[in-house]
C-alpha positions as a printed Julia matrix, in Angstrom:
79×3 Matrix{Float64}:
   0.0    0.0    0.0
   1.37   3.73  -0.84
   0.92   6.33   0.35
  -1.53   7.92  -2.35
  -4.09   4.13  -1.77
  -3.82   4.71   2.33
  -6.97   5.44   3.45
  -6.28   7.36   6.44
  -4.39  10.14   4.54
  -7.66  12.23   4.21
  -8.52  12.14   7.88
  -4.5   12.75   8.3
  -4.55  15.62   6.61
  -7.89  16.86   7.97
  -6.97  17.17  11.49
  -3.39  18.68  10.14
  -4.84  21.38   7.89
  -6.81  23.17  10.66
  -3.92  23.11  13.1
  -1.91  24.47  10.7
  -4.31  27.3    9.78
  -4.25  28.08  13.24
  -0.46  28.39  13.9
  -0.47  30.56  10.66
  -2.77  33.02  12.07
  -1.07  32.94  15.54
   1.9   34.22  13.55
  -0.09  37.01  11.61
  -1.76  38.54  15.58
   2.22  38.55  16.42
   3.42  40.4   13.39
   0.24  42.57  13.43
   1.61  43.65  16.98
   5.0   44.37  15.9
   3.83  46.51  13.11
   1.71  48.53  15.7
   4.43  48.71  18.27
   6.9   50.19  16.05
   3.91  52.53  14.15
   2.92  53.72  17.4
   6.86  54.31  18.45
   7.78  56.36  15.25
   3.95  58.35  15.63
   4.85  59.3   18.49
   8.83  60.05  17.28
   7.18  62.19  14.12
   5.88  65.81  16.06
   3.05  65.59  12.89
   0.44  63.55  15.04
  -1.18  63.86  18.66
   1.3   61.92  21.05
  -1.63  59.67  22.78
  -2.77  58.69  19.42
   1.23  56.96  19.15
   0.49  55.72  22.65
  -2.74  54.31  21.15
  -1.02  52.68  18.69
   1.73  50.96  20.51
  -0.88  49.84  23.39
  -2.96  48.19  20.83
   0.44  46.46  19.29
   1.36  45.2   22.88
  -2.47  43.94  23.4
  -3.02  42.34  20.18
  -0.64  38.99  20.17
  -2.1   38.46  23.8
  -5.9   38.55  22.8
  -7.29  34.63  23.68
  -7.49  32.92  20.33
  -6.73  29.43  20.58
  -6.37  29.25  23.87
 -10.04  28.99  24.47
 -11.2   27.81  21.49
  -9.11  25.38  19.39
  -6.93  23.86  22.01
  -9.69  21.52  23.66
  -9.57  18.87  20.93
  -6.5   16.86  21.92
  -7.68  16.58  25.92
């Protein structure tokens, strides 16, 4: 048997695929929140905008990776 005639490989790849997904989009909240840390840091560098609005900015970048994603929602499968 190979592996393209095992008939497990779709339920294999099933429960991989959404796991996957997930760690993808765990990586996108983290980059998100660098990209607001360092917009709100050169904001509030710049003298053109308000400084609370760069304060805004950088709060939301050090709030964002921590927001509960999968640890309330996906991570109850494998217990």
């Amino acid at each position: 048997m190979t592996a393209a005639t095992d008939p497990r490989l779709p339920v294999t790849v099933a429960l991989v695929l959404p796991d996957l997904h997930a760690h993808g989009y765990d990586l996108g909240r983290v980059l998100s929140g660098a990209n607001s840390l360092i917009m709100g840091a050169l904001v509030w560098r710049s003298g053109l905008f308000a400084k609370p609005f760069g304060a805004g900015l950088g709060t939301a970048g050090g709030i964002a990776p921590e927001t509960p994603g999968r640890k309330l929602e996906g991570q109850t499968r494998g217990q």
